[in-house]
C-alpha positions as CSV (number, residue, x, y, z in Angstrom):
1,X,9.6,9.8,11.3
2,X,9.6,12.0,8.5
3,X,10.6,10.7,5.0
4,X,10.2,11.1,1.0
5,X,8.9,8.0,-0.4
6,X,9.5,7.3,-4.1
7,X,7.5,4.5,-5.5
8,X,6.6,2.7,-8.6
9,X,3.0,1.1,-8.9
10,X,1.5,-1.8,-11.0
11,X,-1.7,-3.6,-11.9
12,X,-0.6,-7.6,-12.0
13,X,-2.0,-10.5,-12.3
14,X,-2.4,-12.2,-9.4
15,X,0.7,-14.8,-8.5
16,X,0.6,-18.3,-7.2
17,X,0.8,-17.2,-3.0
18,X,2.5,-20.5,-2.1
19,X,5.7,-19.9,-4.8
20,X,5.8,-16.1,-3.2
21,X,5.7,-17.7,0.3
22,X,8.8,-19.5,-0.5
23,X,11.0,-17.0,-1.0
24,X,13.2,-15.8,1.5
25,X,12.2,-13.0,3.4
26,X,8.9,-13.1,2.9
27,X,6.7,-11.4,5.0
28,X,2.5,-12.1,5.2
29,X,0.5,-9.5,6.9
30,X,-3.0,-8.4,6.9
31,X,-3.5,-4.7,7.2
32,X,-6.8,-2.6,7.3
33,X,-6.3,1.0,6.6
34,X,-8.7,4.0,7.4
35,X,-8.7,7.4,5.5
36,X,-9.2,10.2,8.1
37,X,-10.3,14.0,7.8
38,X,-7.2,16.4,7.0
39,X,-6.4,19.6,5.6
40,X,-6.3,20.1,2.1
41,X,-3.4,18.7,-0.1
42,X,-2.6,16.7,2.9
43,X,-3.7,12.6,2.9
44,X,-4.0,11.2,6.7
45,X,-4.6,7.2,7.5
46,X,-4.5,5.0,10.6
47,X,-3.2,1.5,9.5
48,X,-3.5,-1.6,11.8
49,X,-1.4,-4.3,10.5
50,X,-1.8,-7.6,11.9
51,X,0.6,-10.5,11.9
52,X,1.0,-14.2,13.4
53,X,2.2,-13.0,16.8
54,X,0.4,-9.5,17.3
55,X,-0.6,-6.3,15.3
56,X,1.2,-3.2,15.0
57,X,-0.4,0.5,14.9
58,X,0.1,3.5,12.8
59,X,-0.8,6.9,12.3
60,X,0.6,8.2,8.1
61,X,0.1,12.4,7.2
62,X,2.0,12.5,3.1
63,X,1.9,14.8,1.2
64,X,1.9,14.5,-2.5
65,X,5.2,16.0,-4.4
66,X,4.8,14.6,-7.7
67,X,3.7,11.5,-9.4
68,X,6.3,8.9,-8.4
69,X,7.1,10.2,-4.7
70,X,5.6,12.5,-1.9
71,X,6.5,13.6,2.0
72,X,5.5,11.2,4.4
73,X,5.4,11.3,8.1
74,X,4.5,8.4,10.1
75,X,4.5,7.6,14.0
76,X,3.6,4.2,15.7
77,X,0.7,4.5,17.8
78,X,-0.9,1.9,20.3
79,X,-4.7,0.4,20.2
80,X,-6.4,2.5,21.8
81,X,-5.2,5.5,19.8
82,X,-6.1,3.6,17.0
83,X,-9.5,2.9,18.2
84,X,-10.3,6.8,18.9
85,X,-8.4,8.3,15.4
86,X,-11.2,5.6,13.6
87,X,-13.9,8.2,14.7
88,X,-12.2,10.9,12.8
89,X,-12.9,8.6,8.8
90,X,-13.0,11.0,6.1
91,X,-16.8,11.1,5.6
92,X,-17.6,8.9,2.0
93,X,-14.5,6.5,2.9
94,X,-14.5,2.9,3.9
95,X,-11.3,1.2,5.5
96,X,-9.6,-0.4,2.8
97,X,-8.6,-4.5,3.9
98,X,-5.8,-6.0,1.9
99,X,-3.4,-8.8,2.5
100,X,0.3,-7.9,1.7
101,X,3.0,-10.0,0.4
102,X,6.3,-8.9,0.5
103,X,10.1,-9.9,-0.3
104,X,13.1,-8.6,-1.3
105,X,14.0,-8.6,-4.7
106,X,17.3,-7.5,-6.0
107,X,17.9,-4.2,-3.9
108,X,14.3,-3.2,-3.5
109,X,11.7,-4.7,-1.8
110,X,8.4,-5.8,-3.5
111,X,5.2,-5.5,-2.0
112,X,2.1,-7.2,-3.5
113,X,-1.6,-5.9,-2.3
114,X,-4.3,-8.6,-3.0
115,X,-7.6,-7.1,-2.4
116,X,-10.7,-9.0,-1.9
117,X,-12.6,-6.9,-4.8
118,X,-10.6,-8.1,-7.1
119,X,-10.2,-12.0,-8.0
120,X,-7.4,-12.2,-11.1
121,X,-4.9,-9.1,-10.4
122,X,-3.4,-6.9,-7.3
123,X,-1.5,-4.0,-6.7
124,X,2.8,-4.5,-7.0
125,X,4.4,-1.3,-5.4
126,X,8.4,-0.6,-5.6
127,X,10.2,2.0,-3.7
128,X,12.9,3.2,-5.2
129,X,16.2,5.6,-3.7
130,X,15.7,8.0,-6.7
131,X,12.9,9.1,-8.9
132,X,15.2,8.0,-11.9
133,X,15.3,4.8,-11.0
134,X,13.4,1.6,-13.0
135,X,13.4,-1.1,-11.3
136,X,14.0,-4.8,-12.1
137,X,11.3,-6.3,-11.7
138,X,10.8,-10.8,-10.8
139,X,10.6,-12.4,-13.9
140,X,7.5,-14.6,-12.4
141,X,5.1,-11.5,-11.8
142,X,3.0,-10.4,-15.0
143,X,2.8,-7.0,-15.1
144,X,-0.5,-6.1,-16.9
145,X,0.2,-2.0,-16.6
146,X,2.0,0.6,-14.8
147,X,-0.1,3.0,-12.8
148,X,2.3,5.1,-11.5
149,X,0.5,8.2,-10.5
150,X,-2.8,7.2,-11.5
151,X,-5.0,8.4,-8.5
152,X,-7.8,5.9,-9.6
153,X,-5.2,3.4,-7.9
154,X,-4.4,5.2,-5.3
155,X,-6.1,3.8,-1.4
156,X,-7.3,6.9,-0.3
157,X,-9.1,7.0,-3.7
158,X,-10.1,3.0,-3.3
159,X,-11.5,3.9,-0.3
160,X,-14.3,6.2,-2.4
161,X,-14.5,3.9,-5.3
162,X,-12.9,0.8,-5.8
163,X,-11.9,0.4,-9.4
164,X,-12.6,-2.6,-11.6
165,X,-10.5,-4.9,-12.7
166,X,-8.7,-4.7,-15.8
167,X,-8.2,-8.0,-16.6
């Protein structure tokens, strides 16, 4: 499926789990993501994603269109797909192991990456239906900065360097 994806990105501190788990629609899963070799200008990852009942595969190719959105294509694939595409890392990567927390908030959908490098913040990402659009955010995260088109904070780039924390 090909698609743009607009998003908005933020450092935050790191919420209470339980009062996110609460809300309805919230969704728990455990993904481990894996940078592989591409073509210039062109990011590619395999993403496992694993949930209470199962896990679910995927193969991502985006490119980058500006700082707030890029062209993503991205296809389901099974196990053992996944297995062989984990030969092809980009050499001086390391998969990149999060947990993710999302719910629906307003008319977007809020995902929240903790990452076990970090102990006090996480990642909050937004997508948005236009590049104009600022979003309302919950009243119960802290945001501590935008990082909106920040490559440092990107998780290709986390899976060269992982940046410290800013808190």
């Amino acid at each position: 499926m090909n698609q743009v994806e607009i998003e908005r990105k933020y450092i935050i501190e790191l919420p209470c789990i339980e009062v996110l788990s609460r809300i309805d629609g919230y969704c728990r899963t455990e993904i481990v993501q894996t940078y592989l070799k591409s073509e210039d200008g062109v990011t590619r990852r395999v993403r496992k994603r694993s949930y209470p009942d199962g896990a679910a595969y995927t193969e991502t190719s985006k490119i980058r269109l500006d700082k707030i959105s890029s062209s993503e294509r991205e296809r389901e694939i099974s196990e053992e797909e996944y297995l062989a595409l984990l030969e092809d890392i980009k050499p001086g990567t390391r998969p990149i192991e999060k947990t993710r927390h999302s719910f629906p908030y307003g008319n977007i959908t809020v995902e929240i990456d903790v990452y076990p490098e970090w102990e006090r913040s996480c990642i909050m990402e937004t997508e948005l239906e236009c590049r104009e659009a600022i979003p309302a955010l919950p009243p119960f995260i802290k945001v501590l900065r935008e990082v909106t088109g920040e490559l440092e904070y990107s998780n290709a780039s986390m899976s060269c360097t992982f940046p410290n924390e800013i808190i």
